[in-house]
N, C-alpha and C positions, 0 to 999 in steps of 0.2 A: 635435458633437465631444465625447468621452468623458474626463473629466479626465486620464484617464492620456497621450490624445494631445495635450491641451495642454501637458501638463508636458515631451511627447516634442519639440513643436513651440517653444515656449519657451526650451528648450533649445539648440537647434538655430540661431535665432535669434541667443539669445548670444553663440553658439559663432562663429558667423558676425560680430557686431558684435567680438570680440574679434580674429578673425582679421583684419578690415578695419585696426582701428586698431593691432596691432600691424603691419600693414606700413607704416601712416600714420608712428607711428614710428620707422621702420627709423634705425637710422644706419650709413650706409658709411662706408669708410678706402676712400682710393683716395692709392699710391704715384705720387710724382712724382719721374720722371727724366731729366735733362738732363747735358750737360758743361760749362756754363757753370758758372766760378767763384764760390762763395760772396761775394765780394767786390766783382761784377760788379753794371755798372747794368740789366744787362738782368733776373738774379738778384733784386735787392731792387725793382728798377722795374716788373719786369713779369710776372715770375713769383708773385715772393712777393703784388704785389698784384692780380693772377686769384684765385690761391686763396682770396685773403685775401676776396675780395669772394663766390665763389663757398660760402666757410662760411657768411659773414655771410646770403647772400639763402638758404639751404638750413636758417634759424633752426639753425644748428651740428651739422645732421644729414648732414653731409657735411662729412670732415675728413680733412687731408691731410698725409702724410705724405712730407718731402722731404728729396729727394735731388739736390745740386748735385755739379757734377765727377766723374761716374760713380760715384759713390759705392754705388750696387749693384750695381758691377763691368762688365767689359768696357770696349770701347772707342766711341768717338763712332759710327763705321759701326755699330754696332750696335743703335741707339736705336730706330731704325725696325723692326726686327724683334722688339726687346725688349715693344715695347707691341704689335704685333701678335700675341704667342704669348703675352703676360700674364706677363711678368717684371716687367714696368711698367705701369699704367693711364693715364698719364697722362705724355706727352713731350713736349719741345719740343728738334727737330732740324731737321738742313739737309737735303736731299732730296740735295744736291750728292755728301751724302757717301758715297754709295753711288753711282758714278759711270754712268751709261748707264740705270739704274731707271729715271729719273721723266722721260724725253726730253721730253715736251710741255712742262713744268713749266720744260724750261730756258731756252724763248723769254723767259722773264723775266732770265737770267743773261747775254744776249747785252749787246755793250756799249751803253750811249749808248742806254740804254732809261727809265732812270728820271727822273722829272723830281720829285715827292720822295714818302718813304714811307709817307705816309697816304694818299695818292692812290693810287699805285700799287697799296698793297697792299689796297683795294676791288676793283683790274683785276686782279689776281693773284687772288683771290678770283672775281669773274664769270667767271674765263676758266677757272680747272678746272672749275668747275661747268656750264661748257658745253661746254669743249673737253677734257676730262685729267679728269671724274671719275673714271674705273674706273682709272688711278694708284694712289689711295687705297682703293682696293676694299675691301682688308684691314683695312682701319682705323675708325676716326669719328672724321671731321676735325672739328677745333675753330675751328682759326684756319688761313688762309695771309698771310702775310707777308713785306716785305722790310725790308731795313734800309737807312740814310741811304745820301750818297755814299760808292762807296768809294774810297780816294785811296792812294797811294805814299808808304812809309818807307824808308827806306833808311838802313846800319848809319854810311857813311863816303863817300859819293860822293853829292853835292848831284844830281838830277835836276832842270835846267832847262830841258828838251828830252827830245826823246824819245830823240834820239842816244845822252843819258844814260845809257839803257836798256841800251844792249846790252852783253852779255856779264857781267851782273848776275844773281845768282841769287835768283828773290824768289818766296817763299810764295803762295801760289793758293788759294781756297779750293774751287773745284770746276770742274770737268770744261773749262765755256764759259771761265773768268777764266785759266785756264793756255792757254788756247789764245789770249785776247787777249795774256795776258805775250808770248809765243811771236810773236806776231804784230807788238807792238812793239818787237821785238828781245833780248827779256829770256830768259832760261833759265828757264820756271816750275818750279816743285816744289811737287806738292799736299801739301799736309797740313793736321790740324786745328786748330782754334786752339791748343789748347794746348799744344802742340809749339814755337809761336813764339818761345817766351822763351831755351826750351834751346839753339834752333838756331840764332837769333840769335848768342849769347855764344859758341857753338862755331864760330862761322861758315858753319854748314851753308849756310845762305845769308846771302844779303848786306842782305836787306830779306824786306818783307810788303804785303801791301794787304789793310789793312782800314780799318772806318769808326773814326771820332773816338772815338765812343762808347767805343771796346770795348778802345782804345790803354790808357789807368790798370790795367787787372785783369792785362793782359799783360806790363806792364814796358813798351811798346815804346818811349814817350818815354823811359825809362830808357838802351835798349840801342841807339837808331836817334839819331842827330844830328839830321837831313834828312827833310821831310814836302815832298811835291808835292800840291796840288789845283787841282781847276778852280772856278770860281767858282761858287757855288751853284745860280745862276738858270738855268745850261745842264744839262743832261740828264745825271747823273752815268758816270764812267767805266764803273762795274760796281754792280750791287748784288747779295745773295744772298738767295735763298728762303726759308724756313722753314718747317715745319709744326706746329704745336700736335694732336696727337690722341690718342684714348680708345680703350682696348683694345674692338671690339665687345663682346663677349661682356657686358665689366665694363659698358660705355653700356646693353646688352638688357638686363642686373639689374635696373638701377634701378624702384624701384617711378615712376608716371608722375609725382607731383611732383617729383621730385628729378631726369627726364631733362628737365622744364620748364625748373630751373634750372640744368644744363647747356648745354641751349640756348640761355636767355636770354643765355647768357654765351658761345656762339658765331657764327658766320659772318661776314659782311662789316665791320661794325661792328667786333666784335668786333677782327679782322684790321687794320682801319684803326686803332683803338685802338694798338694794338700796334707797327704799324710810325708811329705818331705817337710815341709814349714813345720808343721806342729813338733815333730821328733826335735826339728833343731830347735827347738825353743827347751831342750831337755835339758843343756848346759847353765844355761841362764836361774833356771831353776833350783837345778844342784846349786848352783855357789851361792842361791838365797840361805840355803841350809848349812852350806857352810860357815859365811860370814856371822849366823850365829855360833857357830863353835859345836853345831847339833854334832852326834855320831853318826857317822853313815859308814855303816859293816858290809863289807865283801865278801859274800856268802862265798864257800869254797866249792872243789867242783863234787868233791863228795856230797855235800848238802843241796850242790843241783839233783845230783840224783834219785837221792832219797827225795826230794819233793816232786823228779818226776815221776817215779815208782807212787807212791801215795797217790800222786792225781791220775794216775793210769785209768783205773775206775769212772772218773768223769768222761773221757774219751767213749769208753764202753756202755754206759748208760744212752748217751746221747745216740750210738747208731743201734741201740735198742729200741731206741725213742723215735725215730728214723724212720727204721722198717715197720714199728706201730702203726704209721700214719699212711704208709703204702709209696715210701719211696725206698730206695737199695742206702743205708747207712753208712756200710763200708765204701761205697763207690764214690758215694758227696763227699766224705772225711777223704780220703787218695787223691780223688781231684783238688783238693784244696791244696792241700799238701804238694801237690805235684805242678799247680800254679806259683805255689808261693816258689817253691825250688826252680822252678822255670825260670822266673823276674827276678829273683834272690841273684841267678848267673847273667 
């Protein structure tokens, strides 16, 4: 070799170690957007500390940039499309909110499915990834999730029965929870969370269901007297889905240590993670509505019943709705059930 081709080879080399380590280097910003309240335990519980953990393991070569309460604009239906088309890299939304989307997805929304949300949300996890991946086709899911029980507030009329129910206008938060309202005799109206506080005080409706958790960010102990739950140990009324996910395109960038620490900070785990934080924040909640002096009724095991007799129907709609579309109804609905009882032991 001629010294001139080693200087040319030498070179080239360099050139090459230089370009390795500067991708070793890299640092990305990856935009984080949700609608949940700045204020919210889900917000400082479980968002702020994903990220918080994902700079740390990425030695702060991955940092993020957030956005609570749509703060990048639009509305909550939109979040899923948002980080699909890279308006956002990085979401955490309901599937629910965009109604009819994610139909596999909603075997987890049926009632009297959850037994609680660590468990679950491991079976909500195995189950898209067996049954409902290509849902998420567009995306790179992070986490799937649900959250604790969910229970009945109510503005002015104690619910102590189901009777209670009827002719009550009360909040839903997707597609399957307005059909059980409907089915326990209630008037549902979907809308997103955030809407609950306004609509409350105006009386758009008369009540909401959602978990413990989530009542302090809302006002609901504020604006509801009257909380109904069933006791913990049975299988909760309703619970709702979630998805955590990364814009592709922004996930195929990353140089490959950095989609390592992505991962490590995704899938089942991860998912159970998440719907364990949020349930525990269910305590914190309740005593908001205590330390008002609210009522909160202990439905009895008779009146579980009679409300899962009543919602039986939604069950049955749904794997109607199922085999419509050209999948086995009863097979998705067992599977789920049979993950959740798997992770439940």
């Amino acid at each position: 070799m001629t010294f001139r081709h080693l200087v040319a080879a030498t070179g080239l080399a360099v050139a090459a170690l230089a370009a390795t380590g500067s991708a070793w280097a890299q640092t990305v910003t990856l935009k984080f957007h949700t609608f949940m309240p700045p204020a919210s335990a889900v917000w400082k519980d479980m968002h702020n500390a994903w990220m918080d953990k994902v700079e740390k393991d990425s030695g702060g070569r991955i940092r993020f940039e957030r956005y609570p309460a749509m703060q990048l604009g639009g509305t909550p239906a939109n979040l899923f499309d948002q980080v699909r088309d890279g308006v956002s890299d990085v979401t955490w939304t309901l599937p629910g909110n965009t109604p009819g989307r994610f139909p596999r997805t909603e075997a987890f929304e049926l009632p009297f499915m959850m037994t609680n949300a660590e468990a679950t949300s491991r079976a909500f996890w195995e189950y898209v990834q067996t049954y409902a991946k290509d849902e998420y086709r567009d995306v790179h899911l992070i986490a799937l999730q649900v959250h604790g029980p969910g229970l009945i507030h109510t503005k002015d009329r104690q619910v102590k029965s189901i009777d209670d129910l009827k002719g009550l206008k009360v909040r839903a938060p997707t597609r399957q929870t307005t059909k059980l309202m409907a089915s326990l005799g209630a008037t549902p109206v979907g809308m997103p969370l955030p809407q609950i506080p306004d609509a409350l005080s105006k009386g758009v409706i008369n009540g909401a269901v959602i978990p413990w958790e989530v009542v302090p960010s809302v006002k609901v102990h504020e604006l509801a007297k009257f909380h109904a739950e069933f006791d913990p140990k049975l299988p909760a009324l309703y619970t709702t889905t979630f998805v955590m996910a990364m814009n592709k395109a922004k996930y195929d960038a990353l140089p490959p240590d950095l989609k390592k620490v992505i991962d490590a900070n995704s899938g089942i785990e991860t998912s159970a993670w998440l719907g364990k934080v949020q349930e525990g924040n269910d305590p914190p909640g309740r005593k908001a509505a205590e330390d008002r002096r609210n009522t909160i009724t202990r439905l009895t095991m008779a009146d579980y019943e009679a409300f899962r007799r009543a919602s039986d129907l939604v069950d049955d709609e749904w794997v109607k709705e199922m085999n419509g579309k050209g999948f086995n109804g009863k097979q998705l609905l067992d599977a789920a059930k049979g993950l959740i009882q798997k992770h439940t032991k």
